[in-house]
C-alpha positions as a printed Julia matrix, in Angstrom:
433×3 Matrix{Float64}:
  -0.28  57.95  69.58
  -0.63  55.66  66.51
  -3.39  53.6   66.44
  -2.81  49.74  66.22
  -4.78  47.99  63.44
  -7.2   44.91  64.54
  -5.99  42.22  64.32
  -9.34  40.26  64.02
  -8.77  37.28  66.52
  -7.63  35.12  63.65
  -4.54  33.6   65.75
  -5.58  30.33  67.11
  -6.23  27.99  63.98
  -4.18  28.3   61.37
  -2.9   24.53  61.09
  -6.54  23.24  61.62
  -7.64  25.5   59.19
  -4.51  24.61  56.59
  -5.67  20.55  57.9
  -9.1   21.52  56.62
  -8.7   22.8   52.99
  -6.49  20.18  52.68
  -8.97  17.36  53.75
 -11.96  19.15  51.0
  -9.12  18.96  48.31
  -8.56  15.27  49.12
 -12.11  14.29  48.66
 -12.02  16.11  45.26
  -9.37  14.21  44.5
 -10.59  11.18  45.09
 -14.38  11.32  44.66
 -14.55  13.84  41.19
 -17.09  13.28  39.11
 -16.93  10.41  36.19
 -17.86  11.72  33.08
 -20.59   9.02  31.53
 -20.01   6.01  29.42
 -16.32   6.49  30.49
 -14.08   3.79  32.51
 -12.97   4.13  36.26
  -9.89   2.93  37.58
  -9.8    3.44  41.09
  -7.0    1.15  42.65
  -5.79   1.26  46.2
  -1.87   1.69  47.03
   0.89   0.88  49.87
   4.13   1.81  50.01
   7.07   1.05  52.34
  10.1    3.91  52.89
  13.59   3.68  53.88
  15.92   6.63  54.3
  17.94   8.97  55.76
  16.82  12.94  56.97
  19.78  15.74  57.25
  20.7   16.64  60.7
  18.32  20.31  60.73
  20.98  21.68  63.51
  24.16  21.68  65.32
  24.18  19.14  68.34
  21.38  17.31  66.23
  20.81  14.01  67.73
  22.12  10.58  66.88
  19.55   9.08  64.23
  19.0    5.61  62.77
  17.14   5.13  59.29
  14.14   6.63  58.78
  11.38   4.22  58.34
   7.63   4.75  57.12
   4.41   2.93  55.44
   1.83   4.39  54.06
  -1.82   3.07  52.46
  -4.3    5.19  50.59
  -6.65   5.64  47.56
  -6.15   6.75  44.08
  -7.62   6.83  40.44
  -5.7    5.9   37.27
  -6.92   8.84  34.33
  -5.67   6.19  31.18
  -9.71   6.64  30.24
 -10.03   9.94  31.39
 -11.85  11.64  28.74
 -11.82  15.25  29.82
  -9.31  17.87  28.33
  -6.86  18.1   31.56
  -6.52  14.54  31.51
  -5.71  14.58  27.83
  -3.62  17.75  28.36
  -1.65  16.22  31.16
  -1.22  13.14  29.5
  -3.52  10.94  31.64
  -1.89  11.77  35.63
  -2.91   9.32  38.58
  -4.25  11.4   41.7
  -4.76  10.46  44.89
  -4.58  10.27  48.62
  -2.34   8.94  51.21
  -2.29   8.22  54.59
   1.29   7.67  56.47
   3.38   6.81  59.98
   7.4    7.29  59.88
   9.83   6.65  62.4
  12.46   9.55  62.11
  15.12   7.76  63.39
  15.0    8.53  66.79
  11.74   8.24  68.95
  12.39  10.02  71.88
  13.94  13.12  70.3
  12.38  13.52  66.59
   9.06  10.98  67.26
   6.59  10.05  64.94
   5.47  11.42  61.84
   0.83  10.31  60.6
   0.52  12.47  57.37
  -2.33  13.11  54.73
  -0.94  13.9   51.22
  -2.79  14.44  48.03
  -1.09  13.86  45.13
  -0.41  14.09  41.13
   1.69  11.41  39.57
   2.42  11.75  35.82
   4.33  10.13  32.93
   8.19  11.22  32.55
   9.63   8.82  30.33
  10.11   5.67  29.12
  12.97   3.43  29.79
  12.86  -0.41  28.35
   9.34  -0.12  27.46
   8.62   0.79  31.03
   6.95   4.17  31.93
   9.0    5.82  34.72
   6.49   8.45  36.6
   7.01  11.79  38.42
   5.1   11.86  41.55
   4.19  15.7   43.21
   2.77  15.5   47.05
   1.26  18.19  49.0
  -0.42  17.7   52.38
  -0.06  17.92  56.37
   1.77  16.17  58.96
   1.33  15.94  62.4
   4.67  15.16  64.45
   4.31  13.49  67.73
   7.88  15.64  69.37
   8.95  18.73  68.68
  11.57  21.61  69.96
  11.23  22.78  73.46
  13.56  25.08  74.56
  13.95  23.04  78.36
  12.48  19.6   77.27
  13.64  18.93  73.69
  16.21  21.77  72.85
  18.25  19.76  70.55
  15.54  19.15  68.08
  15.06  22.86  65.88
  13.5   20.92  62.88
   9.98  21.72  64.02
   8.66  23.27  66.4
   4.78  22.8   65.9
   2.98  19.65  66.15
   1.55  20.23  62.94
   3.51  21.23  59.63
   3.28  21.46  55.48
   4.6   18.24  53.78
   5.77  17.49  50.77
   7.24  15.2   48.9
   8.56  14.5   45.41
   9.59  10.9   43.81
  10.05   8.57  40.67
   8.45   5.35  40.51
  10.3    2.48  38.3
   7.87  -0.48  37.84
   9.64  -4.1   38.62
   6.82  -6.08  38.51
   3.16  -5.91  36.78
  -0.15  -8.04  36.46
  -3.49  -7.62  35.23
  -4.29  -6.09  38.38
  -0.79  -5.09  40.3
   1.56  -2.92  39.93
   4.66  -2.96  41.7
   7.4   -0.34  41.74
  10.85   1.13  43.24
  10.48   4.66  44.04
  13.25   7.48  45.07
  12.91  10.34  46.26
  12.86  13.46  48.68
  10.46  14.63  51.44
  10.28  18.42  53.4
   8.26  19.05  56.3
   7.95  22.71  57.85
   5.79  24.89  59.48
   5.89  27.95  57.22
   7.48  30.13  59.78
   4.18  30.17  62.19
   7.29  29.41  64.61
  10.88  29.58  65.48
  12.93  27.78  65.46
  11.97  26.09  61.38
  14.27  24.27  60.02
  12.69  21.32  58.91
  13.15  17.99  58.28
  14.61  17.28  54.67
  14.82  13.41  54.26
  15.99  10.88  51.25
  14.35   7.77  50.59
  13.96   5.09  48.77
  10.75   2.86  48.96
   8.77  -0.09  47.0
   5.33   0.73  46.11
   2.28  -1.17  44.87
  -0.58  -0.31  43.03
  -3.2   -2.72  43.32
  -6.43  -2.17  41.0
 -10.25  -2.79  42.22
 -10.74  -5.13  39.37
  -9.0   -6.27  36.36
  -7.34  -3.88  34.22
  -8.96  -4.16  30.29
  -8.52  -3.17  27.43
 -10.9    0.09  25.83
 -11.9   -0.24  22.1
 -11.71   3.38  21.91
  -8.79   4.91  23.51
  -8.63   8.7   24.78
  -5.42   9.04  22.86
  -7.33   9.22  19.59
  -9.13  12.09  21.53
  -8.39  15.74  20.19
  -9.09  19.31  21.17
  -8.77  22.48  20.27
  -6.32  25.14  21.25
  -7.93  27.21  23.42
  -6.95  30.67  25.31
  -8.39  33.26  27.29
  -7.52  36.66  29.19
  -8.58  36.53  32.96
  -8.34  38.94  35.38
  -8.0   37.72  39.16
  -8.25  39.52  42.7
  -7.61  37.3   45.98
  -7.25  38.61  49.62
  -5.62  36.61  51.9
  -4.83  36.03  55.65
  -2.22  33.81  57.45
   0.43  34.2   60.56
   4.02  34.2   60.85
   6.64  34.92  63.94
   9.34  37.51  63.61
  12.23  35.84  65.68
  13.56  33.77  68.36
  12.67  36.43  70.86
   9.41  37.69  69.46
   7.75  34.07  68.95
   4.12  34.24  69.31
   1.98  34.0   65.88
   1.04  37.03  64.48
  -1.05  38.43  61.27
  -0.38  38.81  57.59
  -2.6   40.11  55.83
  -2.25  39.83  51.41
  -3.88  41.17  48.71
  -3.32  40.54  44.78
  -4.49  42.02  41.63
  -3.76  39.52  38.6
  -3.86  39.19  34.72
  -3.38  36.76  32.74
  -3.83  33.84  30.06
  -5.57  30.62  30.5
  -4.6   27.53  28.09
  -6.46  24.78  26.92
  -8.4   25.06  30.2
  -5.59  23.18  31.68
  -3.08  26.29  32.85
  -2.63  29.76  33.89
  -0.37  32.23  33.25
   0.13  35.36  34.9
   1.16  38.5   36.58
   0.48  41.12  38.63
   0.76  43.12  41.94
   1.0   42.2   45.81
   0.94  43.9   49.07
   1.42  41.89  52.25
   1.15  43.39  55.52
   2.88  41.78  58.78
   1.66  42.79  62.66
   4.88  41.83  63.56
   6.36  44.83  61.77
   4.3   47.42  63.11
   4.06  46.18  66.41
   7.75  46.25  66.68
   8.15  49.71  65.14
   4.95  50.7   67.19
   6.41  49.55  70.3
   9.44  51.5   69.95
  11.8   48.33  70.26
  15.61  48.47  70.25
  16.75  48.81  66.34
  13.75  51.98  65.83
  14.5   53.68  69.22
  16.19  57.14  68.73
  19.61  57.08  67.32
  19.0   53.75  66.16
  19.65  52.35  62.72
  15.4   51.71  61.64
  14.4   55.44  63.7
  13.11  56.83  60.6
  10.03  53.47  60.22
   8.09  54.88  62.94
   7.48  58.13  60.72
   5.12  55.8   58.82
   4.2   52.23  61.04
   1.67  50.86  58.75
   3.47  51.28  55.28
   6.99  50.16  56.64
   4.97  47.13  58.1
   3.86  46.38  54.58
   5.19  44.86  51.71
   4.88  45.76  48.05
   5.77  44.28  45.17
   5.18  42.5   40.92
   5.0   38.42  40.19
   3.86  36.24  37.45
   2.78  32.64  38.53
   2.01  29.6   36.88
  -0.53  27.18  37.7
  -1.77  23.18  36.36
  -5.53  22.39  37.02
  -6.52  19.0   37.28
 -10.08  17.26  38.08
 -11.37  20.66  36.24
 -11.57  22.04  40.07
  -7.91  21.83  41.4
  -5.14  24.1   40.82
  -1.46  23.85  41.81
  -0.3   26.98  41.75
   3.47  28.49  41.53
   4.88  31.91  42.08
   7.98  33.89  41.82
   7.96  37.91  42.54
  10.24  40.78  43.39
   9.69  43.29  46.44
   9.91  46.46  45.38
   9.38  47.91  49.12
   9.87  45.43  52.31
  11.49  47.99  54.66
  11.17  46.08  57.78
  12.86  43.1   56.53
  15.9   44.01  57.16
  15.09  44.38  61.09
  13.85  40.74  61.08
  16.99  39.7   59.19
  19.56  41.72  61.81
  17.72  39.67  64.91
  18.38  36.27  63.0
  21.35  36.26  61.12
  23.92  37.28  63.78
  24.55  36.03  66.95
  21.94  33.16  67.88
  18.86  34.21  70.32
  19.4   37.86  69.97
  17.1   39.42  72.79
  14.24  41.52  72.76
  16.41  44.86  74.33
  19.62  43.97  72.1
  23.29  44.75  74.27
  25.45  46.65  73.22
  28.08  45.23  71.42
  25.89  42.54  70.22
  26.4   41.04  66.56
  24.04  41.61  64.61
  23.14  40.12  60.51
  25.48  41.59  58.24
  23.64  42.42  55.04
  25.23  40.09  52.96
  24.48  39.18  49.2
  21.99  36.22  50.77
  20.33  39.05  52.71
  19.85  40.97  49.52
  18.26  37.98  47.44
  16.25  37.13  50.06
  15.02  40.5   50.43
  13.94  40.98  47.0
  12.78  37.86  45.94
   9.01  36.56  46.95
   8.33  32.87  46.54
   4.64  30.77  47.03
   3.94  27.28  46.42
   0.03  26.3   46.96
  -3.16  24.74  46.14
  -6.28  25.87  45.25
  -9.77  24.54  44.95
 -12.36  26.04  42.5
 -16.13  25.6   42.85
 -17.41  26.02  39.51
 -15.38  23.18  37.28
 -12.8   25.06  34.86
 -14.46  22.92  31.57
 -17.62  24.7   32.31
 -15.41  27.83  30.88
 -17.4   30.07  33.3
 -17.24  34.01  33.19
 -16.73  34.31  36.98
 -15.11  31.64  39.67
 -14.58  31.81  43.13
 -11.75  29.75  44.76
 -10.25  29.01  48.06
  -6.05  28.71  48.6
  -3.62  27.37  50.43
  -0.38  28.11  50.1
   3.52  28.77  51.58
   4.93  32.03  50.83
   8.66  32.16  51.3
  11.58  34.69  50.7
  13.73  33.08  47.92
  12.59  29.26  49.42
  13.28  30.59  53.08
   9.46  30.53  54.59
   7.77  33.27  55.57
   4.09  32.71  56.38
   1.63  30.47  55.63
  -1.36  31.79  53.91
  -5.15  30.9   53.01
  -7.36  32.93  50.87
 -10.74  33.62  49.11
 -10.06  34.37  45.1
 -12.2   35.78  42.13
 -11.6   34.97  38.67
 -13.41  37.06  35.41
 -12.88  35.12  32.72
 -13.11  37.21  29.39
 -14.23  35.86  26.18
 -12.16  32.42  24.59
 -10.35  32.85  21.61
């Protein structure tokens, strides 16, 4: 008999601990370190939403507008005289807190979120700077799908999920000390597949914003425009291991383990970015516990038979990726990804239980529809996606030889989630040139 691997008694936390990282990255955000003789412009921000979010199902229930407010905390980097400010071209980071009315309380709730965000310059349109805002963070929804209680709602169905959001900011009206803006944009929340059904909430909205400064903006004799530096680059080499949980289907719905590792090279520029490649294996429990239970598609005569010759591998996935990343505050990196599987056997078993007929049991009938393996099927199977954060605890400016870091991120097939990951990551820096 094949022996099942441990699966560590991980299970229980992985929003909390997702809730967590997130919370020490906010207080880096907001509370980094000033670097002397230079100017501080902390100013504190509200913001009132109106919008609409896409039915997430069939039978989805009758909504109104979608209605929020939010308050939080944020710094202004226009005297920022450290590199990634320069680099960047002086961002605003910050923090928000938030409560939104989906549009229908009994069905869809509440939405309280925590986002950390990056806001920087995108243009300028009649001498007024319009600004790109990037949000990552947590929400917490107050109803969610129940399968006897709340079937009609399949946009979450966890309490707690990912957010994020994306928007412009047009300013309408500004003072020494206020800024006041009309912003449009989009907002996603999910759970990163921890379970079924996921389809999220997508929403558009439009809101008015206001920035309103802890003291009077001045004027600097010396601005950090005049700054300079040099063109910098260096080769790094970078291992991370990673844990995080993800359900199979409909059927098989309990969180399970994933387990990652990744072996990286790359460049780092102007101690602002990465640039990289390299290899990744991923291995799911809900793979080999299906193939290791003998379930219906591996039983004899069945189409997956031939995974149970090797469990552990065809519960594993392999695969290349190069990923980009943007550090700010010297000790926060956003991180993006893109690879292809070159081996996810088991895949295709997950994809046959939920792309045909809906709630395809455990011990399938016969006769039963199953996924067709269509061209979506194919992307989805080779293409790996992740979108994350990560925090370093030795500041990037300090150029040191070795860094340790901890990540949060989403990994998805093709922008379809597929688990939701945190890991521990080593960086050897070599030499600058």
């Amino acid at each position: 008999m094949i022996k099942k691997l441990p699966q560590w008694g991980l299970r229980s936390s992985t929003n909390l601990y997702s809730l967590s990282i997130l919370l020490l990255l906010n207080s880096q955000l907001i509370f980094s370190q000033v670097i002397k003789n230079s100017a501080t412009d902390y100013f504190f921000l509200s913001e009132v939403l109106i919008g609409k979010t896409i039915p997430a199902n069939l039978h989805f229930p009758n909504i109104h507008m979608q209605r929020g407010i939010s308050i939080g905390i944020g710094k202004d980097h226009k005297n920022n005289k450290e590199e990634w400010a320069y680099r960047l071209n002086y961002p605003k980071t910050g923090v928000a807190i938030g409560l939104g009315n989906m549009g229908n309380r009994d069905v869809l709730g509440y939405q309280f979120s925590i986002l950390p965000y990056a806001e920087f310059p995108l243009l300028t349109l009649n001498e007024k700077k319009i600004n790109l805002m990037l949000g990552l963070g947590s929400s917490y929804f107050t109803e969610k799908y129940d399968l006897k209680n709340n079937p009609i709602n399949k946009a979450v169905s966890t309490n707690i999920t990912w957010s994020f959001k994306l928007f412009t900011y047009y300013p309408i009206f500004q003072t020494s000390t206020t800024n006041i803006r009309l912003g449009l944009g989009y907002a996603h929340q999910s759970n990163g597949h921890k379970r079924l059904p996921n389809n999220g909430f997508n929403s558009f909205l439009t809101s008015v914003n206001a920035n309103i400064n802890f003291k009077k903006i001045k004027e600097i004799k010396e601005s950090p425009s005049f700054f300079t530096f040099e063109k910098t680059q260096n080769t790094y080499i970078n291992v991370e291991a990673g844990w995080g949980e993800n359900t199979f289907s409909p059927s098989f719905n309990d969180p399970k383990n994933v387990f990652s590792f990744r072996l990286g090279i790359g460049k780092k520029i102007n101690n602002t970015y990465r640039l990289g490649t390299g290899i990744h294996y991923h291995y799911y429990q809900h793979y080999y516990d299906y193939i290791n239970n003998n379930e219906s598609l591996v039983q004899k005569g069945e189409e997956f038979e031939t995974l149970k010759n090797h469990p552990v591998i065809n519960a594993s996935a392999f695969g290349v990726f190069i990923t980009g990343e943007m550090i700010l505050l010297n000790h926060i990196g956003f991180l993006t990804q893109i690879g292809v599987n070159l081996y996810k056997p088991s895949y295709s078993i997950e994809w046959r239980y939920n792309e045909g007929w809906k709630d395809t049991p455990q011990e399938i009938p016969e006769g039963w529809l199953l996924g067709d393996y269509n061209s979506k099927y194919k992307l989805k199977k080779l293409f790996s996606t992740r979108l994350g954060v990560k925090y370093y605890f030795t500041s990037i400016d300090s150029n040191p030889n070795h860094n340790i870091y901890l990540s949060a991120s989403i990994n998805a097939n093709l922008g379809q989630a597929d688990f939701t990951e945190f890991g521990l990551g080593y960086i050897y820096n070599l030499k600058i040139n």
